[in-house]
N, C-alpha and C positions, 0 to 999 in steps of 0.2 A: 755192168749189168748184162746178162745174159740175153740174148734176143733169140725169136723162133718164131718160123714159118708158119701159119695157120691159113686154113681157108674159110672166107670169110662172104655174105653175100651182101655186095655192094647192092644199094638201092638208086642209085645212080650212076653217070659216070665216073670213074676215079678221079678227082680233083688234085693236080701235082701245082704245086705254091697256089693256089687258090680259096675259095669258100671250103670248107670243112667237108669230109666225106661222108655220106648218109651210108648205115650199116645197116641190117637186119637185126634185131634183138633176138633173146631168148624166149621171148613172147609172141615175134613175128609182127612187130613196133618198128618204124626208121625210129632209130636213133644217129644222132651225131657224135656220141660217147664211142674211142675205141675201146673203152674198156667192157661198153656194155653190148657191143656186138658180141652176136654171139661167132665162138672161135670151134672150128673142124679139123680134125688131124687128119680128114681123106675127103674128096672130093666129092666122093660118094655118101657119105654122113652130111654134107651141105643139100645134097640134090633131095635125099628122102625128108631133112629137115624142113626145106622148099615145101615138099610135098605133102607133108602131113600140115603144114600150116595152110595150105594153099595159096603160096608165094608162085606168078607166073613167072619163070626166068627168062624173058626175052631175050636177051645176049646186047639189048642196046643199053637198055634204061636199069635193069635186073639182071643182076649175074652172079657167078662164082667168079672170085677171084683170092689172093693170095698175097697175104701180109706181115711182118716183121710187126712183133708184138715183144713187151721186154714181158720178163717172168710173172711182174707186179701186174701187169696189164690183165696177161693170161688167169695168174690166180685170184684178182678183185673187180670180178664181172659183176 
């Protein structure tokens, strides 16, 4: 299965083998789903996305970051 980079705004910090990682939705919702985070093909479609929902991106707790997603993930958000 095919994987791809997305950017993605984490609502905490990146958890590696840990509790589960909280994402932004499509709604501007944490979700724990990666399929329902919502996914950005530029950095800059995350920041206005931020911005129109009024998501604060502190760079500790709220951020942009970037993640391996399989096809399925990307197309059943």
């Amino acid at each position: 299965m095919a994987r791809q980079t997305r950017w993605v705004i984490f609502a905490q910090p990146q958890q590696h083998g840990g509790p589960a990682n909280l994402f932004i939705a499509g709604d501007g919702t944490k979700t724990e789903s990666r399929e329902k985070a919502e996914k950005f093909k530029t950095h800059r479609a995350a920041e206005d996305f931020a911005r129109t929902k009024n998501i604060r991106l502190d760079g500790a707790m709220t951020y942009i970051g970037q993640m391996d997603f399989t096809d399925f993930e990307i197309q059943n958000k």
